[in-house]
C-alpha positions as CSV (number, residue, x, y, z in Angstrom):
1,X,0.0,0.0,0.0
2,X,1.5,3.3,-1.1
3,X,0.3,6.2,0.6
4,X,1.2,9.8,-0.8
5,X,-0.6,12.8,0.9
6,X,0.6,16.1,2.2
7,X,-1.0,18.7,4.0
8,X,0.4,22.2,4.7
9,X,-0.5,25.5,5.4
10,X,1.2,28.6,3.6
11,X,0.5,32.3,1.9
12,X,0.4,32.7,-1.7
13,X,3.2,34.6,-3.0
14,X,1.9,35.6,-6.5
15,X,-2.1,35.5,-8.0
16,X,-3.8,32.4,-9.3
17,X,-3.7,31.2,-12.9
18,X,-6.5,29.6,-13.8
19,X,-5.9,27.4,-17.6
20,X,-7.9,25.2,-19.5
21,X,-6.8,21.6,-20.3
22,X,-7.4,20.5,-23.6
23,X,-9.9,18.1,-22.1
24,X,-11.7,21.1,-20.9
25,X,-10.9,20.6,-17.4
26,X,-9.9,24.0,-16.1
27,X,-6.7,24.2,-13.3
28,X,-5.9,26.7,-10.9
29,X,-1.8,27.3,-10.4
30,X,-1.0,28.2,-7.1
31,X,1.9,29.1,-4.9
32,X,2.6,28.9,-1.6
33,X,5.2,30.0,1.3
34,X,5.1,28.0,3.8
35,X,7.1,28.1,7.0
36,X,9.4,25.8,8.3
37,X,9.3,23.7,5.2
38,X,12.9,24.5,3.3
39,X,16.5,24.2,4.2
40,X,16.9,25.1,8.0
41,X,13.2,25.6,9.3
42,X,13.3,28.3,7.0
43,X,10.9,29.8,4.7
44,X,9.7,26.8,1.7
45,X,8.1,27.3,-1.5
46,X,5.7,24.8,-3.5
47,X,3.7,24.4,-6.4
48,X,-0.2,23.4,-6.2
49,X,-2.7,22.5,-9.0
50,X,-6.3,22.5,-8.2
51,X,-9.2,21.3,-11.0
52,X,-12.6,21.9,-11.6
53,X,-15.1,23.7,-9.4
54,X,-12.4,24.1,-6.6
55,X,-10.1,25.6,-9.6
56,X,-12.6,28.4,-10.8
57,X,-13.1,29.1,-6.7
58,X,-9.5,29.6,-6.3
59,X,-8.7,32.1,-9.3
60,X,-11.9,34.3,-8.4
61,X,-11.6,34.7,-5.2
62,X,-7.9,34.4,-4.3
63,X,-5.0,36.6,-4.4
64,X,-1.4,37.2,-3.0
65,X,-1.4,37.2,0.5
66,X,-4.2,34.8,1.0
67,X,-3.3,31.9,4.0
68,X,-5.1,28.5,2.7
69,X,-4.4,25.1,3.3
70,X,-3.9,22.4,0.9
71,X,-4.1,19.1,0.8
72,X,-3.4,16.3,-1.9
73,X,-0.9,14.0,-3.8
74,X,2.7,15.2,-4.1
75,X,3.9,14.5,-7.5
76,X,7.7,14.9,-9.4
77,X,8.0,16.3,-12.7
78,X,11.3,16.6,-14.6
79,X,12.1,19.3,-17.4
80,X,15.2,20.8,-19.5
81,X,15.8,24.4,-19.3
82,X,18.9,25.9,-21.3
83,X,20.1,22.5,-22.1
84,X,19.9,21.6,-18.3
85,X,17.6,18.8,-16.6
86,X,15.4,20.6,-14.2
87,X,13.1,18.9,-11.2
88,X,10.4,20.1,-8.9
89,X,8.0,18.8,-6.4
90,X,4.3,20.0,-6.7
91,X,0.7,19.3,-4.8
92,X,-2.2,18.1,-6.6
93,X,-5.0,18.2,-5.1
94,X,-7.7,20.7,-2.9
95,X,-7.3,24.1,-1.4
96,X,-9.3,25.4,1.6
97,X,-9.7,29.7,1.6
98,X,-8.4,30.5,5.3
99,X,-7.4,34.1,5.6
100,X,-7.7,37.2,3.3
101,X,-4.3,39.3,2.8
102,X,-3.6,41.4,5.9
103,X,-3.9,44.8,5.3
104,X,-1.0,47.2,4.8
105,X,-1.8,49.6,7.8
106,X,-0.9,53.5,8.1
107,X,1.1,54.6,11.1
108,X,-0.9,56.3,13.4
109,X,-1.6,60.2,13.0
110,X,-1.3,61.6,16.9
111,X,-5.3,62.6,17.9
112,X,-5.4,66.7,18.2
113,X,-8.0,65.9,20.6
114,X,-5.3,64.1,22.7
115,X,-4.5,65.9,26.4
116,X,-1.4,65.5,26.9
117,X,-0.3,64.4,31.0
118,X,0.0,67.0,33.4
119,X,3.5,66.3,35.0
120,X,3.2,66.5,38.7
């Protein structure tokens, strides 16, 4: 019995690309930070593919920024780039919305209506 699932939390560090298959299916390409997942605890990066309904979801709705979690098959792909074999890990599988981008906030203007303490 094989078993291949992975489950992880992360932010998405670019938009959502939504493409049609040739079948018709449409995808969702995703990216994610996620914490503690590359080389010394540090900051990780993987690729995610959603389909169908959960695919269309994903590109309306989300943006850069968003938290979600994902969960699904991790699968290997190979590639040549520049005349050099490439590699990469990526998850296939379902994405669950979690948090919208924080907002960028202003620093606070000081309140005019503000009394200032009365030294003793």
């Amino acid at each position: 019995m094989n078993i291949n699932k992975l489950i992880c939390t992360g932010r998405l560090t670019k938009d959502p690309e939504l493409k049609a298959l040739p079948s018709g299916t449409n995808v969702c390409e995703l990216r994610l930070a996620v914490d503690g997942m590359g080389r010394g605890r540090e900051v990780g990066f993987i690729n995610v593919s959603v389909f169908g309904n959960s695919a269309e979801a994903a590109a309306k709705y989300l943006t850069k920024g968003w938290l979600v979690a994902v969960d699904g098959r991790l699968e290997y792909g190979e590639w040549e780039s520049e005349g050099t074999k490439r590699h990469d890990y990526s998850v296939v599988g379902n994405v669950e919305f979690l948090a919208a981008p924080r907002p960028v906030e202003e620093p606070a203007k000081p309140s005019r209506n503000r009394r200032e303490p009365v030294a003793a």
